[in-house]
C-alpha angles and dihedrals in degrees: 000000000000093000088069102051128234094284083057093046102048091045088056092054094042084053089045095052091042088059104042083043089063107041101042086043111155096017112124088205091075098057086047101057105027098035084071098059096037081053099053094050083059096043086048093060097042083057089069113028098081090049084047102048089039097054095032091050092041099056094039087055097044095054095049085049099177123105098198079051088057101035095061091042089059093045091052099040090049080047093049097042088051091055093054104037090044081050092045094058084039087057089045093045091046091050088039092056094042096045103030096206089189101050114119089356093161090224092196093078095047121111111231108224114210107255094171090124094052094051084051095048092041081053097057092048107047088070093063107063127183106293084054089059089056103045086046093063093076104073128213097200114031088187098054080046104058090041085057090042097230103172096189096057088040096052088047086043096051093042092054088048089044093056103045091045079052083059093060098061122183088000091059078054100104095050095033071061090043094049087049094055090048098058092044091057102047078048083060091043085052093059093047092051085047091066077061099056103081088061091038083051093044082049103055099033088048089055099043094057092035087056095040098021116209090276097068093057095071110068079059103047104107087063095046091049089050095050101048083046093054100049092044082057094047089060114037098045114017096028085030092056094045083051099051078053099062087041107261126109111230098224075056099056091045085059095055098045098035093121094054098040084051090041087043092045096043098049095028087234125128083184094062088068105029090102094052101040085054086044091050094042096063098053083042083072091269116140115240086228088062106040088047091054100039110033094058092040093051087060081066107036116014099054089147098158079051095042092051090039096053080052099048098049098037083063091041092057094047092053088049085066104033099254113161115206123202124220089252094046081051098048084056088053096057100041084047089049092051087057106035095054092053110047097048095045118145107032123107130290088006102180086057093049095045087051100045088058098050105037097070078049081080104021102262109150110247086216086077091079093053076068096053091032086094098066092025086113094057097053087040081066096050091041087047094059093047088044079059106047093040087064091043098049086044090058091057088051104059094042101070083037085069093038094245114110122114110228094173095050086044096063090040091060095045093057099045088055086047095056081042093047087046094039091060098043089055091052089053 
């Protein structure tokens, strides 16, 4: 298996798990003995990803050392999160209007998934609005924060930490030093856990079609189709222009981060490649101080893929049952979306919550996910890889805003992963 790379490997095991999906569909036995090691290449990846975000973020902090430096980073990077995500449900309401998905969907051959935990989940949260959020970043108590895995508390937490350990100077030396091997070593955890990621890919995807099968998706395809087309579009034109920008070509930037797009796209994760987009984007001419700080904060606040997607089938929904929506009743929708994704961030299954929350705002009825619940899986994969590239390209962004991106050590990178990439293909 080693002679074909991880993309190889994880598109063998993505072909693998297809197949065995398919031809054991229906049959309870497959998500019983494949769902445990699927869930233990997640929970591998979980394991690091809080070690990973506190030392990265602290060492990146403390060696820009200046609060005014970092304040104004943060406020451009949230500015800069709420104009692409707002454009991003503007893209899915607009392709939504001109396509009408729903239109004609016959809903008495529809399958209802069950969306019980997402009602309960959309129930808790409700009661917490937007100030709450606020107030919530600031943990108090950093270690029940990082065991729950709250980004939000653990990036306020590690700034604050990064700043104070930046006041000690040459004394903070010794644990600036600790923090930086740290990071180095989880990086090295990372790569192990990767040799891991084509049976923890077999292993989800197996499950997912064994579960939905390929027929189920065809009374839906004209959403699927929709979707996937909408996100391709996101990236490469309206993500593809913000990156030639900054200075990178986006095909450029799909051939540095193949492996994780694959990896995203494969497990429906952004966490499983969190570590490693942090990793590439360095040696693409990012900062550390700035990767450390926006990528992490992106998985909170710059879910675009999931943004657009929330738009688009909350005007699907609408269509299947004849709903007409006004231009003022969409315009709430899309001020209640931008809320609405950002102050319940985090939690599971984040693009049905959101939903559940926004559609009663216009008077669509909630039972219509319970219709699209069945394929959910396979647009959580599309709007995964968007979520991914929209951080990365984010990154790039505002790095050259700070002045700080490398063009010069980008293309040499680029071109050093295109004569490997060549180099590899030559020796197959």
């Amino acid at each position: 298996m080693k002679k074909f790379g991880l993309v190889g490997q994880i598109l063998i095991g993505l072909a693998l798990g297809i197949a065995v999906g398919a031809f054991f569909y229906g049959n309870p036995k497959v998500e019983e003995i494949l769902q445990p090691i699927g869930t233990i290449f997640i929970h591998l990846i979980k394991m690091i990803v809080v070690p990973i975000v506190i030392s990265t973020l602290i060492v990146g902090v403390a060696g820009v050392g200046d609060v005014k430096k970092l304040g104004k980073l943060g406020g451009k990077t949230i500015l800069y999160f709420e104009i692409v995500t707002t454009l991003a449900i503007i893209i899915g309401l607009l392709v939504a209007n001109i396509f009408h998905p729903g239109t004609g969907v016959d809903m008495s051959h529809l399958a209802k998934g069950d969306i019980s935990k997402y009602v309960a989940t959309t129930t808790e949260t409700k009661s917490h609005g937007f100030s709450d959020t606020l107030v919530n970043i600031v943990p108090t108590n950093i270690v029940e924060s990082m065991a729950k895995a709250d980004m939000l508390a653990i990036i306020f937490f590690s700034v604050i930490f990064g700043l104070g350990l930046a006041k000690l100077g040459d004394k903070g030396q010794p644990l600036l030093t600790f923090f930086q091997l740290v990071a180095d070593t989880m990086f090295n955890v990372t790569n192990m856990i990767m040799r891991f990621a084509p049976f923890g890919v077999f292993a989800l995807i197996g499950v997912t079609v064994s579960k939905f099968g390929i027929a189920s998706l065809l009374p839906l395809g004209k959403l699927i189709i929709v979707v996937y087309a909408t996100m391709l579009f996101f990236i490469i034109v309206v993500l593809g222009l913000i990156s030639k920008w900054a200075g990178v070509n986006i095909f450029h930037l799909f051939s540095v981060l193949k492996e994780e797009l694959l990896l995203a796209y494969s497990t429906a994760s952004s966490e499983s490649v969190l570590p490693r987009i942090m990793e590439k984007l360095e040696k693409l001419g990012c900062p550390k101080a700035v990767t450390s700080f926006v990528i992490p904060t992106g998985y909170s606040f710059n879910l675009d893929g999931s943004t657009l997607y929330q738009a688009l089938a909350a005007i699907f929904i609408a269509q299947m049952y004849g709903i007409h929506l006004s231009i003022g009743q969409q315009i709430t929708l899309m001020l209640v979306l931008m809320l609405t994704s950002k102050g319940i961030a985090g939690v599971p299954g984040v693009s049905f919550v959101v939903l559940l929350a926004t559609l009663g705002s216009v008077g669509i009825p909630l039972e219509g996910l319970a219709f699209i619940a069945g394929i959910d899986r396979l647009l959580d994969m599309a709007r995964t890889v968007v979520n991914v590239v929209g951080n990365s390209v984010a990154a790039i962004v505002m790095s050259k805003s700070e002045g700080q991106f490398n063009k010069e050590k980008a293309q040499e990178y680029i071109r050093t992963v295109q004569v490997n990439s060549k180099t590899t293909i030559q020796n197959h």
